[in-house]
VOLOTI-910972 format. One record per atom (N, C-alpha, C): residue in three letters; x, y negated, z; chain; atom name. Coordinates in pm, whole numbers, plus 50000, padded with zeros to 5 digits. Each point is the difference from the previous one (the first is absolute). Layout:
+------+-------+-------+-------+-------+------+
: resn :     u :     v :     w : chain : name :
+------+-------+-------+-------+-------+------+
:  ala :     X :     Y :     Z :     A :   CA :
...
+------+-------+-------+-------+-------+------+
END
This chain:
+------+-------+-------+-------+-------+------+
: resn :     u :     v :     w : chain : name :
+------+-------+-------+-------+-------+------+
:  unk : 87477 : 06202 : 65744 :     A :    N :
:  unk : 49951 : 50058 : 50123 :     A :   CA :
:  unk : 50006 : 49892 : 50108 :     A :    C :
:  unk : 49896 : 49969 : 50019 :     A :    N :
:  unk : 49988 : 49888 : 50109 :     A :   CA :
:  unk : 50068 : 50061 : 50199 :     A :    C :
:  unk : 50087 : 49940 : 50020 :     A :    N :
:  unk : 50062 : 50021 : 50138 :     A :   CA :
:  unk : 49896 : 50014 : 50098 :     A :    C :
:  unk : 49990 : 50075 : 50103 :     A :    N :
:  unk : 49918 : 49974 : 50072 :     A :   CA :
:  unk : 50063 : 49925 : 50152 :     A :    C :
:  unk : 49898 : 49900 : 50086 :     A :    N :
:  unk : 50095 : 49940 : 50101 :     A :   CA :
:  unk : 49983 : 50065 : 50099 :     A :    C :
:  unk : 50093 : 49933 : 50110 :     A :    N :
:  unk : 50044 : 50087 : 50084 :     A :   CA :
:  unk : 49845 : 50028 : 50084 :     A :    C :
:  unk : 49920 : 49953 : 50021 :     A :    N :
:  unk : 49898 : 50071 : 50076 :     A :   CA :
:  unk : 49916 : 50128 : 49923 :     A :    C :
:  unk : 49992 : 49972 : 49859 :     A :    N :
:  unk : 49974 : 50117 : 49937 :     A :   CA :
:  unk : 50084 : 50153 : 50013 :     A :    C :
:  unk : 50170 : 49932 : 50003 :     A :    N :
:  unk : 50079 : 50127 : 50065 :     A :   CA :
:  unk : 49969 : 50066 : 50087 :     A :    C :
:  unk : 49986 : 49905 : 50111 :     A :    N :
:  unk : 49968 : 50048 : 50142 :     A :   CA :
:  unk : 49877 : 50072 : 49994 :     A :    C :
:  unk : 49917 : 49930 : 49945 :     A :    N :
:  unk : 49838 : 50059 : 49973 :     A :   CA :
:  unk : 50036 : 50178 : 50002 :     A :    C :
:  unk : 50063 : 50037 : 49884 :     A :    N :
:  unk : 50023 : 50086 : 49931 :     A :   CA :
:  unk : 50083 : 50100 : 50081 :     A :    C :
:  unk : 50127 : 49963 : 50042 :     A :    N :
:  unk : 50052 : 50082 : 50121 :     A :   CA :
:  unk : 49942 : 50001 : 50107 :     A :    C :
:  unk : 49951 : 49925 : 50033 :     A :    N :
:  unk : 49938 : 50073 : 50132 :     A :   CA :
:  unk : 49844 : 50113 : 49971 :     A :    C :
:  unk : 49940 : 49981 : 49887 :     A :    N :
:  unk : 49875 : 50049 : 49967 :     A :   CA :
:  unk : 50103 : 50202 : 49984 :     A :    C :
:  unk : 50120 : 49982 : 49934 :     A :    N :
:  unk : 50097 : 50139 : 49978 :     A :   CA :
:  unk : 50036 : 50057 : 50145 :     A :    C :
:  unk : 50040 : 49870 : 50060 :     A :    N :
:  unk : 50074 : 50065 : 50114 :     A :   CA :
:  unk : 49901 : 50039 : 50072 :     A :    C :
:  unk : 49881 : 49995 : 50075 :     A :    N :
:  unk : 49907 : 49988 : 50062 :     A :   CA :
:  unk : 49930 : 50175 : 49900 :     A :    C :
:  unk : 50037 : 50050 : 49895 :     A :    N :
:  unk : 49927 : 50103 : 50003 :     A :   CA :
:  unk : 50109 : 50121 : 49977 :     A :    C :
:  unk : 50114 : 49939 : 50035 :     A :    N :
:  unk : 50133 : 50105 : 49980 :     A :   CA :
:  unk : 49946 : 50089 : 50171 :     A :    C :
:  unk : 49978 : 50118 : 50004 :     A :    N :
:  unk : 50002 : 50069 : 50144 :     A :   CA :
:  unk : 50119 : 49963 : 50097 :     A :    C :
:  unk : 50112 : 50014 : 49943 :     A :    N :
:  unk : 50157 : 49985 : 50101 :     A :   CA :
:  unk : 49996 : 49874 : 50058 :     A :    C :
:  unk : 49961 : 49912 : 49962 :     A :    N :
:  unk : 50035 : 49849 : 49957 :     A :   CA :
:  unk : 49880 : 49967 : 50112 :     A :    C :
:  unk : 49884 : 50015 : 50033 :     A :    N :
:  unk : 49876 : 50009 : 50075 :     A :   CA :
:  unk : 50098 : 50074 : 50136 :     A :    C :
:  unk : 50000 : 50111 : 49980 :     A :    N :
:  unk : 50043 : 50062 : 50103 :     A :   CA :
:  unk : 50098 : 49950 : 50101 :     A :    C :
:  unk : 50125 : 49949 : 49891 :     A :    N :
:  unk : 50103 : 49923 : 50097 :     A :   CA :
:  unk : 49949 : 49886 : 49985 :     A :    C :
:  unk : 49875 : 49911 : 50011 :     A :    N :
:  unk : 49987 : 49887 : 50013 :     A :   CA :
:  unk : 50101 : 49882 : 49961 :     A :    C :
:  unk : 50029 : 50024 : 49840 :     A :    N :
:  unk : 50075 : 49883 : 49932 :     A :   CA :
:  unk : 49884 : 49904 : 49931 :     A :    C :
:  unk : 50095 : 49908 : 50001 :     A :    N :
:  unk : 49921 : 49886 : 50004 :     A :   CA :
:  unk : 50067 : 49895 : 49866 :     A :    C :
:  unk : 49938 : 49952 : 49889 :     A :    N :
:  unk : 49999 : 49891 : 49941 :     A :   CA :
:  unk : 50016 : 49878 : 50061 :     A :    C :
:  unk : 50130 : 49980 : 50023 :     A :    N :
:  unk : 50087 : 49873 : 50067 :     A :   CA :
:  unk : 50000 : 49906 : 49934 :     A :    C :
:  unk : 50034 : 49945 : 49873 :     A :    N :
:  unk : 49985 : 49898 : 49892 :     A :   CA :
:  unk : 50023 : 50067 : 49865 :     A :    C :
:  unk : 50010 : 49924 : 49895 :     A :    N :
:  unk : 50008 : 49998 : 49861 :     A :   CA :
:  unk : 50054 : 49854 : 49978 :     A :    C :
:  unk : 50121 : 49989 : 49941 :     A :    N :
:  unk : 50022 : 49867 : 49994 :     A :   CA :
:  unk : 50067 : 50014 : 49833 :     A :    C :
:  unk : 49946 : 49952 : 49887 :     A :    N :
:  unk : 49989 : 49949 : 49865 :     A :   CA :
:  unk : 50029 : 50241 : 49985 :     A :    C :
:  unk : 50152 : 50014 : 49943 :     A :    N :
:  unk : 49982 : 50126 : 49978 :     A :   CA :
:  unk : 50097 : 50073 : 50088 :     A :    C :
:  unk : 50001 : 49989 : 50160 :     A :    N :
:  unk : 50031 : 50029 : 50121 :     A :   CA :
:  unk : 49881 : 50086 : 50072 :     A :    C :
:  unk : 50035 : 50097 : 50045 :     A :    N :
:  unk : 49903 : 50082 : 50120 :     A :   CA :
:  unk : 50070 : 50002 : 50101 :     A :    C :
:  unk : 49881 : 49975 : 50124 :     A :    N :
:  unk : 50056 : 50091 : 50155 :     A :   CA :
:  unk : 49868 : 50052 : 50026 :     A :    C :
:  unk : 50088 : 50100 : 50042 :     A :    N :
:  unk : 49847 : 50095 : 50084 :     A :   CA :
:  unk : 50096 : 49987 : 50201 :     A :    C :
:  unk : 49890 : 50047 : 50034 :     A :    N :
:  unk : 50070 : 50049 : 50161 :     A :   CA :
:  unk : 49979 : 50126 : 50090 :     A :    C :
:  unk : 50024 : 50027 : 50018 :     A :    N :
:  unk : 50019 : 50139 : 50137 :     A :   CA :
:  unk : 49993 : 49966 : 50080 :     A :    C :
:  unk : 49874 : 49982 : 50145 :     A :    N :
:  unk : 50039 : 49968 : 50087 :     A :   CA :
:  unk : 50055 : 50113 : 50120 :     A :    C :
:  unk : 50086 : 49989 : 50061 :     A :    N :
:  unk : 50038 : 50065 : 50123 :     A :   CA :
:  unk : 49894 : 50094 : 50028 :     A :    C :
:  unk : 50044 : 50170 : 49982 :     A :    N :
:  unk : 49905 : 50066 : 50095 :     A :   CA :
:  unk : 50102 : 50115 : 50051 :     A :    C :
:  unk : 49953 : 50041 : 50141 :     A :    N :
:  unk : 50093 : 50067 : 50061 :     A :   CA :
:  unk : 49981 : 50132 : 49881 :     A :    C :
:  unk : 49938 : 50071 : 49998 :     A :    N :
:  unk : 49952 : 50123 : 49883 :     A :   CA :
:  unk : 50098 : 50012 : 49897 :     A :    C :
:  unk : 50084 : 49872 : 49984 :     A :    N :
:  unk : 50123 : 50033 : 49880 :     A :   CA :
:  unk : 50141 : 49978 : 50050 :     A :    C :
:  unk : 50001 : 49962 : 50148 :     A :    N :
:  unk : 50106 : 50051 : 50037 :     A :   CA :
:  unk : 50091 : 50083 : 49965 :     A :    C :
:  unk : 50128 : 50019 : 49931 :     A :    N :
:  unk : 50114 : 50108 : 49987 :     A :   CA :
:  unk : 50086 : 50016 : 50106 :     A :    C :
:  unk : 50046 : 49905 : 50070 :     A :    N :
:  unk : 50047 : 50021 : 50109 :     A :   CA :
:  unk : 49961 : 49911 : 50147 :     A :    C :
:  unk : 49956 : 50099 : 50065 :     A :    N :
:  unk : 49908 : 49963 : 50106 :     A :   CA :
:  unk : 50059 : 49953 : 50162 :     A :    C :
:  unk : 50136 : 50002 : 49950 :     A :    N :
:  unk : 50124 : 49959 : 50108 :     A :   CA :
:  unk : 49989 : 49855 : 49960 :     A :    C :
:  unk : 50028 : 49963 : 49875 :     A :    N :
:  unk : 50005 : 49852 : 49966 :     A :   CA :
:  unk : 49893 : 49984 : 49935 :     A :    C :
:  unk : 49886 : 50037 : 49986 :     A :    N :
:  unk : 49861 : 49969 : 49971 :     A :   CA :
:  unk : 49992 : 49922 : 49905 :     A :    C :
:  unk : 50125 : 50059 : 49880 :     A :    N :
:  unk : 49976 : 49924 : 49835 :     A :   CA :
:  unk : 49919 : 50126 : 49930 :     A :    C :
:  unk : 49972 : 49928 : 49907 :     A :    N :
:  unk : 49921 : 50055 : 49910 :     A :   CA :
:  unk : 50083 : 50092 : 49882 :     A :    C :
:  unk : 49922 : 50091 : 49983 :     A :    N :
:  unk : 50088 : 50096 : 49877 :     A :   CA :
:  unk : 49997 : 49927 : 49866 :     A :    C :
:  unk : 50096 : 50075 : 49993 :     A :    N :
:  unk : 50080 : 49937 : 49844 :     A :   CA :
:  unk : 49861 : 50045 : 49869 :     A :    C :
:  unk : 49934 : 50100 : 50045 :     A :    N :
:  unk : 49931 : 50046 : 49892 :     A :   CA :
:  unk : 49854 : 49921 : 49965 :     A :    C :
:  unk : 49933 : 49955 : 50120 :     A :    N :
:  unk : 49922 : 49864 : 50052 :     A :   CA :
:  unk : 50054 : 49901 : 49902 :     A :    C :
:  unk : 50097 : 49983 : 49970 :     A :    N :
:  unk : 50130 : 49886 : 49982 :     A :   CA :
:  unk : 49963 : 50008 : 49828 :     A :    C :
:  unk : 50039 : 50099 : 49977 :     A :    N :
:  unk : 49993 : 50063 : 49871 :     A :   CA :
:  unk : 49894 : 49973 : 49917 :     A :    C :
:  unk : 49843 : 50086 : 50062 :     A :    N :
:  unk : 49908 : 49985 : 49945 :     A :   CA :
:  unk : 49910 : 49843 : 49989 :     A :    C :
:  unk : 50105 : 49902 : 50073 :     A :    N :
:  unk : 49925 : 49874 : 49990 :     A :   CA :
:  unk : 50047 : 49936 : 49906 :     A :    C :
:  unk : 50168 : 50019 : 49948 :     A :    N :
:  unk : 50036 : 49977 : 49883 :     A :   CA :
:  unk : 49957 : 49975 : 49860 :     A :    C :
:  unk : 49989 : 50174 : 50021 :     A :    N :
:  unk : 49921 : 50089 : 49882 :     A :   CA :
:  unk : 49840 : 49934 : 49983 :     A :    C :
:  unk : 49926 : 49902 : 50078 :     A :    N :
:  unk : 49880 : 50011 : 49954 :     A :   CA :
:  unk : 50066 : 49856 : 50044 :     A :    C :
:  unk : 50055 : 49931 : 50022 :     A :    N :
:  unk : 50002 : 49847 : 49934 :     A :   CA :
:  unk : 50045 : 49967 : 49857 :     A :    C :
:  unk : 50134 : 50084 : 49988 :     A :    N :
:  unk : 50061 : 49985 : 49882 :     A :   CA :
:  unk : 49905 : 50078 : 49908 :     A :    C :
:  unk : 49908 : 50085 : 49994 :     A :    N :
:  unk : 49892 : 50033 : 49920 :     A :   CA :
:  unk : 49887 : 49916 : 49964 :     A :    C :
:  unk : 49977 : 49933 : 50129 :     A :    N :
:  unk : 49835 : 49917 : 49986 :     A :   CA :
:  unk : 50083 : 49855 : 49919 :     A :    C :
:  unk : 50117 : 49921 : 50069 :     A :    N :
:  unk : 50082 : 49903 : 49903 :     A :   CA :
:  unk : 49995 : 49997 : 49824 :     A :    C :
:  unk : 49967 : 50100 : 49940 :     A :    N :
:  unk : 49969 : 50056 : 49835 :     A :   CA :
:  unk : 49877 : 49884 : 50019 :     A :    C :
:  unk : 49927 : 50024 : 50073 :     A :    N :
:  unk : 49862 : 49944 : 49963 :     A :   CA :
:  unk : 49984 : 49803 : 50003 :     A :    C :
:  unk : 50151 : 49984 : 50070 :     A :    N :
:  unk : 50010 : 49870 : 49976 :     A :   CA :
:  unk : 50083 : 49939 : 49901 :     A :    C :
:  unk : 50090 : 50088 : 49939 :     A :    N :
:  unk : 50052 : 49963 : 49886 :     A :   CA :
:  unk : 49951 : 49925 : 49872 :     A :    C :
:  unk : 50036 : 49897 : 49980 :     A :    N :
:  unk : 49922 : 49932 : 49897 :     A :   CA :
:  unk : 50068 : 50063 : 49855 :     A :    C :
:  unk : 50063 : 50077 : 49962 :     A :    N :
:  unk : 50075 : 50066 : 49918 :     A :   CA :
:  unk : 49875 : 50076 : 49974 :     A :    C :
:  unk : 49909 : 50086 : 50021 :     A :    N :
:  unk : 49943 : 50077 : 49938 :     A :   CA :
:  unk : 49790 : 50008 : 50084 :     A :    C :
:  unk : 49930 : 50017 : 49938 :     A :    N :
:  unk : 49872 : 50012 : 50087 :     A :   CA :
:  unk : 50004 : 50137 : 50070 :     A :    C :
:  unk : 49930 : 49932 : 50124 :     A :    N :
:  unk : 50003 : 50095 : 50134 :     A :   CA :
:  unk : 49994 : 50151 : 49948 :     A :    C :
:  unk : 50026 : 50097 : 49987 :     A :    N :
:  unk : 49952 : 50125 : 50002 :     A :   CA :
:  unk : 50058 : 50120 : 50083 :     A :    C :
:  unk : 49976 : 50085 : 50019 :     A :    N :
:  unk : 50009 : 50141 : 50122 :     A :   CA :
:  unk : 50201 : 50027 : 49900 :     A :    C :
:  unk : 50034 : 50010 : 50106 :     A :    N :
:  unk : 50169 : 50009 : 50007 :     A :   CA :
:  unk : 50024 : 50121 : 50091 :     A :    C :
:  unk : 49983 : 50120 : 50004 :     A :    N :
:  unk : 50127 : 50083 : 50113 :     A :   CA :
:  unk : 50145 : 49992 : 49956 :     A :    C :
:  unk : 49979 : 49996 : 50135 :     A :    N :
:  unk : 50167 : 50012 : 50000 :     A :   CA :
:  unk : 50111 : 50144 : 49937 :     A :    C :
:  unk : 50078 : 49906 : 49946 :     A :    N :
:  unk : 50074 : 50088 : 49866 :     A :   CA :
:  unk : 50158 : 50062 : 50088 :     A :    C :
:  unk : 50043 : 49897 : 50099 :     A :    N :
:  unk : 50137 : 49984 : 50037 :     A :   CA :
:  unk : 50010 : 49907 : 50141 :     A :    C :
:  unk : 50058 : 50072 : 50064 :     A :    N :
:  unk : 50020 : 49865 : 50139 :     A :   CA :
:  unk : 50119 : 50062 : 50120 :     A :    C :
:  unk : 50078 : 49942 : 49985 :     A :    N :
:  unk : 50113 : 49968 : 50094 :     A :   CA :
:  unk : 49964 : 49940 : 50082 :     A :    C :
:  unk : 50053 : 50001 : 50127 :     A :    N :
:  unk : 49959 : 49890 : 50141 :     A :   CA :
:  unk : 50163 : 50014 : 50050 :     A :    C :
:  unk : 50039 : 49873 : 50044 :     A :    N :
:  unk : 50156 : 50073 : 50057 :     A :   CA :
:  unk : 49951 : 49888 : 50144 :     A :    C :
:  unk : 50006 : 50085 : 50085 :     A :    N :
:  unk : 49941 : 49975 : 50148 :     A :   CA :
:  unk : 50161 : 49914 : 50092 :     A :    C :
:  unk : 49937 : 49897 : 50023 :     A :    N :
:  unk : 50132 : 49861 : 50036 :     A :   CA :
:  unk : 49959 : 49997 : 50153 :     A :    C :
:  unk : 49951 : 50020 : 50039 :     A :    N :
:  unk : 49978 : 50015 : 50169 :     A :   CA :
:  unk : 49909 : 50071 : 50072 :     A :    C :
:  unk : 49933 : 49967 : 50150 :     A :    N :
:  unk : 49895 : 50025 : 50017 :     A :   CA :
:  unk : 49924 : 49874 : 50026 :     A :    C :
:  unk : 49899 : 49981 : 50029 :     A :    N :
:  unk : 49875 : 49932 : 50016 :     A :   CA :
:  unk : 49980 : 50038 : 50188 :     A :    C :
:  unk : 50027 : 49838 : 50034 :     A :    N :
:  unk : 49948 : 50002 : 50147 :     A :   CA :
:  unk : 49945 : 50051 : 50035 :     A :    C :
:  unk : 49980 : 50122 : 50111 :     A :    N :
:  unk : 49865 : 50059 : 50058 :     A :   CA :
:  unk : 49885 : 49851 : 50062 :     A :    C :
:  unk : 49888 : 50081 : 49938 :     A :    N :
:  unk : 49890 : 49914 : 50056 :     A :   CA :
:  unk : 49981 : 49868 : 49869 :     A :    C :
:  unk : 50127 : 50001 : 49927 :     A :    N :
:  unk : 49903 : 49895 : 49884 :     A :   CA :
:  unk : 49968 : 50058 : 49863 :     A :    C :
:  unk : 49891 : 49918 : 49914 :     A :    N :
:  unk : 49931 : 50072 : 49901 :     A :   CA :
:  unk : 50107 : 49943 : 49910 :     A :    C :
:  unk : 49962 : 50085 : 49861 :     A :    N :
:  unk : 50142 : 50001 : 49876 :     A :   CA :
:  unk : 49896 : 49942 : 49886 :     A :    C :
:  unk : 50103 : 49917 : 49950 :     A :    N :
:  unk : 49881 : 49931 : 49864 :     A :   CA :
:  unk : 50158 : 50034 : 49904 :     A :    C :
:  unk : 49926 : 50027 : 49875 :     A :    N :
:  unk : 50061 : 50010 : 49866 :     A :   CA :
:  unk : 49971 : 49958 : 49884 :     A :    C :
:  unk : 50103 : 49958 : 49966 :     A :    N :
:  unk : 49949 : 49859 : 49879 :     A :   CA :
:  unk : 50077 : 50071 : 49861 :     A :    C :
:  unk : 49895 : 49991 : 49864 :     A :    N :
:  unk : 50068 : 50048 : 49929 :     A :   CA :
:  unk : 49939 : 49883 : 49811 :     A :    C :
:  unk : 50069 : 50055 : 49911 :     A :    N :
:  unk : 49997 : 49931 : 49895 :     A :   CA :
:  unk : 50069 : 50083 : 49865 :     A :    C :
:  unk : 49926 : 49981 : 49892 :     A :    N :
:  unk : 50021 : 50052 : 49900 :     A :   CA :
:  unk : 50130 : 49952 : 49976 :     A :    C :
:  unk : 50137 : 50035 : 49886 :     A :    N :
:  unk : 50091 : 49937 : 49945 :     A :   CA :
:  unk : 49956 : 50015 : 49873 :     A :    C :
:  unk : 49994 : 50125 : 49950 :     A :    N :
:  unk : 50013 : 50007 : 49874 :     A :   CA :
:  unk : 49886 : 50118 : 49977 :     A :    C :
:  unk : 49954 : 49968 : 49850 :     A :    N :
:  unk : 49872 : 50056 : 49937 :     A :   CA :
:  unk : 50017 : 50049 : 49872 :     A :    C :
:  unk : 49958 : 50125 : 49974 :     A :    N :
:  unk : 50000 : 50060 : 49888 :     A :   CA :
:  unk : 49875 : 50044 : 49971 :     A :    C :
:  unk : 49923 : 50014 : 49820 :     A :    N :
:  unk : 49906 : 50023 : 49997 :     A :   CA :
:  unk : 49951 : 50145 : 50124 :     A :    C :
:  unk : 50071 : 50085 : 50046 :     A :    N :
:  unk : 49941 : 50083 : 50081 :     A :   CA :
:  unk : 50099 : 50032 : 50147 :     A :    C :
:  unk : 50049 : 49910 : 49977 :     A :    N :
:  unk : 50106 : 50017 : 50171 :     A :   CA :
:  unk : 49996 : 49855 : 50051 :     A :    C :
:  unk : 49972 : 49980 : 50117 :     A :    N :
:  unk : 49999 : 49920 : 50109 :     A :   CA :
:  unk : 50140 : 50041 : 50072 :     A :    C :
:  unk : 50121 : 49865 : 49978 :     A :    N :
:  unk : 50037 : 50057 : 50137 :     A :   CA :
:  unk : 50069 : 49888 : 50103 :     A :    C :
:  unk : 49960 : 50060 : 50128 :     A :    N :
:  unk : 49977 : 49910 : 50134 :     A :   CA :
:  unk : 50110 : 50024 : 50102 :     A :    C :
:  unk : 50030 : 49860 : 50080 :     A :    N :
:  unk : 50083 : 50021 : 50108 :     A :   CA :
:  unk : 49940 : 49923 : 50135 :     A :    C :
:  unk : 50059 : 50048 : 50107 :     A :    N :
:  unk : 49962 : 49953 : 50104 :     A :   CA :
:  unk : 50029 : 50031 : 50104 :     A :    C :
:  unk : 49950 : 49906 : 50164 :     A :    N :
:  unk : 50078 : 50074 : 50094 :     A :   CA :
:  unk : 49876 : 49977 : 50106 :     A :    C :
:  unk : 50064 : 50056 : 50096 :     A :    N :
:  unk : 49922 : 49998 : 50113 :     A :   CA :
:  unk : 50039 : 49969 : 50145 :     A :    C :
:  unk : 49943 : 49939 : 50063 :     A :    N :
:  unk : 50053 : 49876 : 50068 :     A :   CA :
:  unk : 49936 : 49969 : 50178 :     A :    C :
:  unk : 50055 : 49936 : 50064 :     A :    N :
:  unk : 49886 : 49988 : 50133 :     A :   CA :
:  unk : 49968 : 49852 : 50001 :     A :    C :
:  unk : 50108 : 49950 : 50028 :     A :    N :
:  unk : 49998 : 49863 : 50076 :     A :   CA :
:  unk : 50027 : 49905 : 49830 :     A :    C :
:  unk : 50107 : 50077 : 49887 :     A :    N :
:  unk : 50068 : 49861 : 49900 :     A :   CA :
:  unk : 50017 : 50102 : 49855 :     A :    C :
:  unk : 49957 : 49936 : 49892 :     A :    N :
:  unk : 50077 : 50070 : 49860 :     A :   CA :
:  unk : 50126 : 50046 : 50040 :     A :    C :
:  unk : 50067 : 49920 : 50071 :     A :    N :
:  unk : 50136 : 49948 : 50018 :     A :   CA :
:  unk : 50067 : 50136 : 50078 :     A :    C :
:  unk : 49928 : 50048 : 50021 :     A :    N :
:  unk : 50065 : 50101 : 50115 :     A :   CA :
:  unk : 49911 : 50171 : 50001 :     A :    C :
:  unk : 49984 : 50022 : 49849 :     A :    N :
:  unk : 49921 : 50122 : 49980 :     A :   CA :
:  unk : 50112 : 50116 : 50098 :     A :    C :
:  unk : 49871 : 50073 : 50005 :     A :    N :
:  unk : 50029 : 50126 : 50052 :     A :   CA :
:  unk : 49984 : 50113 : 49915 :     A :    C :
:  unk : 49938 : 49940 : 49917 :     A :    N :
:  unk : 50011 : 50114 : 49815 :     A :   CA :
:  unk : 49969 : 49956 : 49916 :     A :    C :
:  unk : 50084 : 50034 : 49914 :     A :    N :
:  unk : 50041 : 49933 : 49859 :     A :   CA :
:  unk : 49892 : 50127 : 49914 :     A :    C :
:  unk : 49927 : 49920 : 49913 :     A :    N :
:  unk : 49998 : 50143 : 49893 :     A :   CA :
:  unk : 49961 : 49962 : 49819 :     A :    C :
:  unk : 50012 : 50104 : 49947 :     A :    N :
:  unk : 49968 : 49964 : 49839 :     A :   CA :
:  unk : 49991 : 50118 : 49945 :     A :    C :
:  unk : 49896 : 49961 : 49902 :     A :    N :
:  unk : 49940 : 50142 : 49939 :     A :   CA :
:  unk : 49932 : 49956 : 49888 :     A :    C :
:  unk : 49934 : 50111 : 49948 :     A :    N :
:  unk : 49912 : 49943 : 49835 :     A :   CA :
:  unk : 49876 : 50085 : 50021 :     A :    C :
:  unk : 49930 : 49938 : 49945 :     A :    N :
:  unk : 49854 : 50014 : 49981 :     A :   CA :
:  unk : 49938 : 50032 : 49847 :     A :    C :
:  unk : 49893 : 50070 : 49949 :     A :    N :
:  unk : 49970 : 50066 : 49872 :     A :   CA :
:  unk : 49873 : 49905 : 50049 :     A :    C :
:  unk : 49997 : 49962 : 49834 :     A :    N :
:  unk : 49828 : 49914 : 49997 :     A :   CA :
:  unk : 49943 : 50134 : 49933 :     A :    C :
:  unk : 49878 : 50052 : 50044 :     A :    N :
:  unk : 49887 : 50074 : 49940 :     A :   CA :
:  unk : 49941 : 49915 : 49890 :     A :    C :
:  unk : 50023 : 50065 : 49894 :     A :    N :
:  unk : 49943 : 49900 : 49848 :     A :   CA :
:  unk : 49851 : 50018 : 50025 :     A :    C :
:  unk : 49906 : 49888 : 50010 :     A :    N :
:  unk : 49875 : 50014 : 49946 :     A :   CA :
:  unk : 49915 : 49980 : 50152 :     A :    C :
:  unk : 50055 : 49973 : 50100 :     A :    N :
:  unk : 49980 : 49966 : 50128 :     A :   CA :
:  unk : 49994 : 49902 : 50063 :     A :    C :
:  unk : 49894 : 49901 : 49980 :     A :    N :
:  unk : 49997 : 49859 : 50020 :     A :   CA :
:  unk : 49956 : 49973 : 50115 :     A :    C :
:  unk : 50083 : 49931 : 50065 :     A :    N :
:  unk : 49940 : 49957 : 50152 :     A :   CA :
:  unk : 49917 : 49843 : 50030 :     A :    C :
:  unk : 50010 : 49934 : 49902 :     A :    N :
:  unk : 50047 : 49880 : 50027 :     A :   CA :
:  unk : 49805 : 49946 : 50018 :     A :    C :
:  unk : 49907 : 50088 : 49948 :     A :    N :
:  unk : 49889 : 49978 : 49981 :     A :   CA :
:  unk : 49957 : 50000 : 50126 :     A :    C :
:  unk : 50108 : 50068 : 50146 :     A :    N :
:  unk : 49960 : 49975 : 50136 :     A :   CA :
:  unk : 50020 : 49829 : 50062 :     A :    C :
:  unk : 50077 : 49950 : 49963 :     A :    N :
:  unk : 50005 : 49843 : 50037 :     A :   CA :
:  unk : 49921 : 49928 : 49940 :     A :    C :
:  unk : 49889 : 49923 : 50062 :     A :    N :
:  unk : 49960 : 49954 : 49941 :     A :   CA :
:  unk : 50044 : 49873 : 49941 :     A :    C :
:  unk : 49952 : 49912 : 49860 :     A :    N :
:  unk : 50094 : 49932 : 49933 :     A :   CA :
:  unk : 49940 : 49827 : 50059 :     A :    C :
:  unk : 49855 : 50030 : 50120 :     A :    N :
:  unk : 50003 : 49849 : 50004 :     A :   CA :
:  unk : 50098 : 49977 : 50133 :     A :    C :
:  unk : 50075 : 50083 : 50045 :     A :    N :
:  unk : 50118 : 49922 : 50092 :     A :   CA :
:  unk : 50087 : 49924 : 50008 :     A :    C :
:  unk : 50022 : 49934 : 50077 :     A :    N :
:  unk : 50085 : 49851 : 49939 :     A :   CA :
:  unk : 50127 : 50059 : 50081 :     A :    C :
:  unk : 50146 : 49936 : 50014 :     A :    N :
:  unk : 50152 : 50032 : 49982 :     A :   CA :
:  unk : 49982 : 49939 : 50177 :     A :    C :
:  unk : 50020 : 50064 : 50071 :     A :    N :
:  unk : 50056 : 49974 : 50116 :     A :   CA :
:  unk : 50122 : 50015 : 50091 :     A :    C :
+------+-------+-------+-------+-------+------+
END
């Protein structure tokens, strides 16, 4: 199974993320792909405010950006070809808040692969890896017979 490079990843997540409704809606964004690393981003909108005294953002905002990084991350795994993964399992254990007024990027990555379980960790962050504001990890089910990979195209070169 030939690897695909990282602009083909990107190709590919953003072509998913871009037709996920939630993902449109909260305006997340395909941040990089780096070898079998994802970030997506959230930018700042008052609308997800949880608390409007300190004008951070809710934990559940928090949550669902996780859940669809550490999901769309399957598709960069060089362990198995791209295919449709819901999510099977996901913990988030929430380590702070997130500055009011800045956007949250979350970076995530496969560890380990089984012919039908993906499973992923990751956190979510403002300013540094170094200083997440949520930690999370969960597993993912590959749909047998669900090939994605025919969306990237294969004359892209590794950027």
């Amino acid at each position: 199974m030939p690897l695909l490079s990282n602009a083909q990843k990107y190709d590919l997540v953003k072509i998913m993320n871009d037709h996920i409704p939630h993902a449109t809606l909260l305006g997340i964004q395909v941040e990089s792909v780096h070898e079998e690393e994802l970030t997506l981003k959230l930018p700042y909108q008052a609308a997800l405010v949880g608390d409007s005294k300190a004008g951070t953002l809710h934990g559940g905002a928090i949550t669902l950006l996780l859940d669809q990084t550490l999901g769309m991350a399957t598709v960069c795994s060089d362990a198995s070809k791209p295919a449709v993964t819901p999510t099977l399992d996901l913990r988030v254990d929430h380590l702070g808040v997130a500055p009011a007024g800045m956007s949250i990027f979350a970076s995530a990555r496969v560890y380990k692969a089984t012919r039908k379980i993906l499973f992923v960790e990751g956190v979510a962050y403002c300013e540094s890896k170094d200083s997440p504001i949520a930690r999370a990890t969960g597993s993912w089910v590959r749909v047998a017979d669900v090939d994605l990979s025919w969306l990237a195209p294969a004359d892209r070169k590794a950027v």
